[in-house]
N, C-alpha and C positions, 0 to 999 in steps of 0.2 A: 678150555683154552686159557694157558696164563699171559695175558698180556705183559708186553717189555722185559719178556724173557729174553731175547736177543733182537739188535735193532737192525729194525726195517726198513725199505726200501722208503716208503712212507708212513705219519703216524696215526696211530687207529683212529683217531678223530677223522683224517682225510679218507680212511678206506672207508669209513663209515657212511661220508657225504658220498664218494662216489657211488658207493650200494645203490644209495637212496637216488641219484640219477639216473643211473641203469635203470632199477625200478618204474621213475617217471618215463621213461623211456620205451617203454614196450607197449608201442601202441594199438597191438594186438590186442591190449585189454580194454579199449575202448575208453569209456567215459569214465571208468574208475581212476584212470593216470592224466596226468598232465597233455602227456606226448613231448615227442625229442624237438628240440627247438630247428625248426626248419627255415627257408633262404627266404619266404614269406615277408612284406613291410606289418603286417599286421602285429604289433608288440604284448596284445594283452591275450593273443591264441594259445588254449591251455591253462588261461588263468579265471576265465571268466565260467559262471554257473550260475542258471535260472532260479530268481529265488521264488519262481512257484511251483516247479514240478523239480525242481536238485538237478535237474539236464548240466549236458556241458554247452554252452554257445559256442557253434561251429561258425570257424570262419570263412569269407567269401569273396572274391573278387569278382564283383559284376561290370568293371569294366578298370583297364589301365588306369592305377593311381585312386582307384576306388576300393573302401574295405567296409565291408558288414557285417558286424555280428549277429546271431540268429539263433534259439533256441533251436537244439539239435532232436528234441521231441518228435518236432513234426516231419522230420526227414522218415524218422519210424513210422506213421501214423498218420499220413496225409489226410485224414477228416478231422484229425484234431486243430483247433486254430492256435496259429503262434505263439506263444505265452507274452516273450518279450524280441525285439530286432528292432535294433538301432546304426546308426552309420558310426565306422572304426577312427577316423583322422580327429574328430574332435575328443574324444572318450581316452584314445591315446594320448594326445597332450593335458589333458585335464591331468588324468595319472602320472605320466610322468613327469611334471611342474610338483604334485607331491610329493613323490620322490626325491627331487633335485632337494625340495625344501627340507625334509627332514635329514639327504645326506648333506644341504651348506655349511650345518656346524661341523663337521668331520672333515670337509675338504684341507682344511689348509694341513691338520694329523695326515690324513693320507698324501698328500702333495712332500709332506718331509720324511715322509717313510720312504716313499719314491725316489727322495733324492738319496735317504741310505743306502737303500738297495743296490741304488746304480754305483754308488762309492763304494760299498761292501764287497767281500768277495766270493760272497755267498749265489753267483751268477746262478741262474736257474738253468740256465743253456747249458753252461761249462759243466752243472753237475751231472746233468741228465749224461752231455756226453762223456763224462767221466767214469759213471756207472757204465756206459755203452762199453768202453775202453776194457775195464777189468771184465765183462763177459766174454771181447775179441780174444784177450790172453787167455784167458779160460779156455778158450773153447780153442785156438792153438796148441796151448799144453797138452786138449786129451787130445785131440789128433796128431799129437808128436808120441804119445804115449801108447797110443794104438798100434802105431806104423814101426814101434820100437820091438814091441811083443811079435808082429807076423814073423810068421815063416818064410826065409828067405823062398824058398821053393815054391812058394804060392806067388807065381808074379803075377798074376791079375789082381790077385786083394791086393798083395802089395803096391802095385800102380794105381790100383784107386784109392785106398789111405793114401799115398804120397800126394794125388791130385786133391784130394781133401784136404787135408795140411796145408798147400798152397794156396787153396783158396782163403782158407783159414789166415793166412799168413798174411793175403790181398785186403781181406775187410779190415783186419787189426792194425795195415797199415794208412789205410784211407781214414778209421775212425781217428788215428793217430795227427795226422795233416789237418782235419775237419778240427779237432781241441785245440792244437796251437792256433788256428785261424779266430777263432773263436776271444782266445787266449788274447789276442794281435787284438783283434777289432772293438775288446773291451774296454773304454777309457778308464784311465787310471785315475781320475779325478771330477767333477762337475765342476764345466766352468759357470761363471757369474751370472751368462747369460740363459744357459739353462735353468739354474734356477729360479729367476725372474720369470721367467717362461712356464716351469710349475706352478709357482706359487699363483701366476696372472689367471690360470688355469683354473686353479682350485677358486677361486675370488670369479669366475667366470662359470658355472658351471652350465651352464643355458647355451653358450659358445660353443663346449665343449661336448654338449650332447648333440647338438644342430651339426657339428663337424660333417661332411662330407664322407671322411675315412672312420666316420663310426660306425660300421654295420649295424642293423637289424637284428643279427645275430647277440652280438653283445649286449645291444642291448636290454633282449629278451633276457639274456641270463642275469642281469642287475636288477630287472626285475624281480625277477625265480628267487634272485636272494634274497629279497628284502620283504617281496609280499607271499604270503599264503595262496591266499585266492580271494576272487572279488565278487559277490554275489551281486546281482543284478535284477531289479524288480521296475516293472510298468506299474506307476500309477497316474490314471489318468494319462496329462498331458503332458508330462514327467518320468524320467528314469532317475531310479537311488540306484546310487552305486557305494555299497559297501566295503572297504580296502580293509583287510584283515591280513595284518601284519605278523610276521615272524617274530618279532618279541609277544604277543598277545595284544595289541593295541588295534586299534578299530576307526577308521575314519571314514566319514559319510560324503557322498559327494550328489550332489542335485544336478538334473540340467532337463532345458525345455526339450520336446520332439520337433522335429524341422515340423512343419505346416507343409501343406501342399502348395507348390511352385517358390519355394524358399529352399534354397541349397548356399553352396560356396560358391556356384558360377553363377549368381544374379549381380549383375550391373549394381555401380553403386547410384544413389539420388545426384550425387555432384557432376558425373559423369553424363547423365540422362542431360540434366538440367543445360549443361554446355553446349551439347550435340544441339540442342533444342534452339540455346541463341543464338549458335555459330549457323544453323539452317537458314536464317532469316536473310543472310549478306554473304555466304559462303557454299560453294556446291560441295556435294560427298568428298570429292577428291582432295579437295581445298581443307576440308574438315579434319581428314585425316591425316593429310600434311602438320595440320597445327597439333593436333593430340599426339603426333609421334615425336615434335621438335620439344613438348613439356614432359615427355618421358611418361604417358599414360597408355596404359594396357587393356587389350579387353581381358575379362574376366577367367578366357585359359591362359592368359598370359603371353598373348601374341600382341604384334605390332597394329596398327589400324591401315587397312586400305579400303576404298570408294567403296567395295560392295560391302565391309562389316558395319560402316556408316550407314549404308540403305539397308541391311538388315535390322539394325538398332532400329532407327527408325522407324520404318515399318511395325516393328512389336512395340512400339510404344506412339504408335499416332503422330507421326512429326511429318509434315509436310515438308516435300522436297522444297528448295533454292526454286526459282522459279526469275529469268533472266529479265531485269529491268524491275523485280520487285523494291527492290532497293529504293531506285530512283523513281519509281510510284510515290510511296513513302517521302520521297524529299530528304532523302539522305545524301549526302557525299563523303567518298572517301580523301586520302590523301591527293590523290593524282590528279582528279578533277579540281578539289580544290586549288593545288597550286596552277594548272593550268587558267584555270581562272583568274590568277593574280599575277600572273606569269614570271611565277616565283619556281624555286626549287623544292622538290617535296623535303626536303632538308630544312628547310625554312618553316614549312610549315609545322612539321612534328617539332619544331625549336619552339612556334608560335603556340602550341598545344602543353607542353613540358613547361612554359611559362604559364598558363592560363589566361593565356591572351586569347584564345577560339573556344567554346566551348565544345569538348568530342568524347565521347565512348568507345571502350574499349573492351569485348566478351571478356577475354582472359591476358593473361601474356601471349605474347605471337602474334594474335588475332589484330585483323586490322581496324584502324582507327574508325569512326563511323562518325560526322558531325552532321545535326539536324540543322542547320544554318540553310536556310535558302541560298539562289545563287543571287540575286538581289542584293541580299546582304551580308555576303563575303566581304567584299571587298572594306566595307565601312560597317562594324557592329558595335553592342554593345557587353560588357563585361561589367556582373557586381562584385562587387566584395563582400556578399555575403553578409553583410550589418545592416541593409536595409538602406544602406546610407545613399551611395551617387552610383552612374553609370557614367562611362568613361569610353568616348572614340577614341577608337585606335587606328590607325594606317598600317598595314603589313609592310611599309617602307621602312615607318623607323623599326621596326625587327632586325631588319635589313642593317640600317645604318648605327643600330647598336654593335650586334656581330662584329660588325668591322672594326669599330672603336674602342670597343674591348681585344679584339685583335693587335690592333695595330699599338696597343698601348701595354700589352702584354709580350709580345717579340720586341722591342725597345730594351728589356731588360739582357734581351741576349746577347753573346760578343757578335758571334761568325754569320756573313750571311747564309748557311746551308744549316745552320738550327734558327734563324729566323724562320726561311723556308719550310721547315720543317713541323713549325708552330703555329704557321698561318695552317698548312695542310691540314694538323689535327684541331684545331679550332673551329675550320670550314666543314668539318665531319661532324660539329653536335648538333 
């Protein structure tokens, strides 16, 4: 074969790489190839192989959103024991975090290539359908050429070369519509914002793999390009994962085995811990009211209601709410208290915000809790903390501060309907 004897469609460099994917491609051959990248989440399928028997690790979905890899051995040989199997969702982010890391210094090159590209008029689209273009004419020409030589006398061949020609004539002029459209819809320049938009891209790469519209697909093949393949060995309580790179280069990567009853879906400790306080003065319902107002999730990612409260619960020993254990205890909330002083609960959370009552609070949301008897509501004491005095307070003058600072703050205003207005929001803290 003399290479660049006449030029081709594409150059032997790219026939060469497509060879070599055909190749990976035929999975007929089993563990000897990659296999063709399929609509699979699993990213390292194809790539990964036992490093104690050379197997490929087959991959597994044992349930939605779950991926395992598995030496493919013992699908052969079910009395031999597994070599290596491990779970796919962390072993992919591991991998591809090195990835991203070794392409961060090339992003911002590849980010102004991209904006060439798109400036250039080297369209990839426009060419392919350009080449499409001169095969329509083509293949018009020999059907005008055909239909030129028949014998009048033969009118059936003659009528079907002419319905050939026509059709001929139908694609040449659609591929013709499809390039100018093409032609149209290709900007003639990048504006400013585009390439702010590259460039933030490239400077983002973590962003730009996490995207929504980045398939699986792609990015199994960014893979394919950068790495070899990754051999995978158990030891111990530990997987090494070997990355063997397509320039020659080698990087190792360590990670523990999950333990038994440790996954992604185990509750975290802060989470436990809350359920546990909010028990003591709050029922299930109440519970989950509050963990849904702080925007916390259980562990698939749903909302909380009464029964995922009594199931937490239950798996972890928490004693239900139990009505009136509160006030066993000698606790009061807001409500009681101000009825006791026959004040406004508005007052009171004022007298708290000051540190004028002393009261507990589980979390944000959760409600106030104060160990004050009801005896000594009404007249307590408050330190300061230095060891130094205690100091009576009257929930009056709470009362008649509010005001004073009110009324001495709307003074500044001109109109009476933003005085009005200032007393309203003043009477709200």
């Amino acid at each position: 074969m003399i290479h660049d004897h006449h030029e081709g469609y594409i150059s032997w460099a790219d026939y060469q790489s497509n060879q070599a994917v055909i190749a990976h491609n035929a999975n007929r051959v089993g563990a000897m190839v990659r296999g063709s990248v399929k609509c699979g989440g699993a990213l390292l399928s194809g790539l990964l192989r036992c490093g104690h028997c050379g197997s490929k690790l087959s991959t597994q979905y044992p349930a939605p959103g779950v991926i395992r890899y598995q030496c493919a051995a013992r699908v052969l040989n079910h009395e031999q024991s597994c070599c290596v199997t491990f779970g796919g969702l962390r072993v992919d982010r591991m991998v591809a975090e090195q990835v991203l890391r070794c392409l961060r210094p090339h992003a911002i090159g590849a980010a102004i290539e991209a904006i060439e590209n798109v400036q250039g008029a080297s369209d990839e689209r426009v060419h392919q359908k350009a080449l499409a273009l001169e095969q329509a004419r083509y293949e018009v020409d020999r059907a005008q050429r055909r239909y030129d030589v028949v014998d009048p006398a033969q009118r059936l061949v003659a009528a079907e070369l002419e319905r050939r020609w026509n059709e001929a004539l139908k694609v040449q002029a659609q591929i013709e519509q499809d390039l100018a459209a093409l032609k149209t819809e290709r900007p003639t320049s990048v504006t400013a914002a585009t390439k702010a938009e590259l460039l933030a891209l490239a400077e983002d790469l973590p962003c730009l793999w996490d995207h929504p519209g980045s398939s699986p697909q792609i990015k199994k093949r960014l893979l394919r390009t950068v790495l070899k393949d990754i051999i995978a060995t158990s030891e111990d309580n530990a997987i090494r994962l070997v990355l063997h790179w397509q320039g020659g280069d080698h990087t190792e990567l360590r990670f523990e085995k999950n333990r038994t009853g440790k996954h992604r879906y185990v509750m975290d400790t802060d989470t436990i811990e809350l359920i546990r306080s909010l028990a003591r003065i709050q029922p299930d319902s109440m519970i989950a009211s509050i963990l849904n107002r702080m925007g916390r999730h259980t562990p698939h990612g749903q909302t909380w209601t009464a029964v995922r409260v009594c199931a937490t619960r239950n798996n972890h020993a928490i004693a239900v709410y139990r009505e009136g254990e509160r006030q066993t205890r000698g606790e009061l909330n807001v409500s009681e208290v101000a009825a006791i002083l026959s004040v406004t609960q508005t007052t009171v959370l004022r007298m708290i915000r000051l540190r004028r009552m002393p009261a507990t609070q589980a979390c944000v949301n959760a409600p106030w809790v104060s160990a004050v008897s009801r005896s000594d509501v009404p007249m307590f004491t408050y330190g300061d903390g230095c060891g130094g005095y205690a100091l009576r307070i009257n929930c009056c003058s709470i009362i008649d501060e509010g005001r004073a600072r009110a009324a001495q703050t709307t003074r500044s205003w001109g109109s009476a309907p933003d005085r009005a207005l200032a007393v309203r929001q003043l009477s709200g803290m």
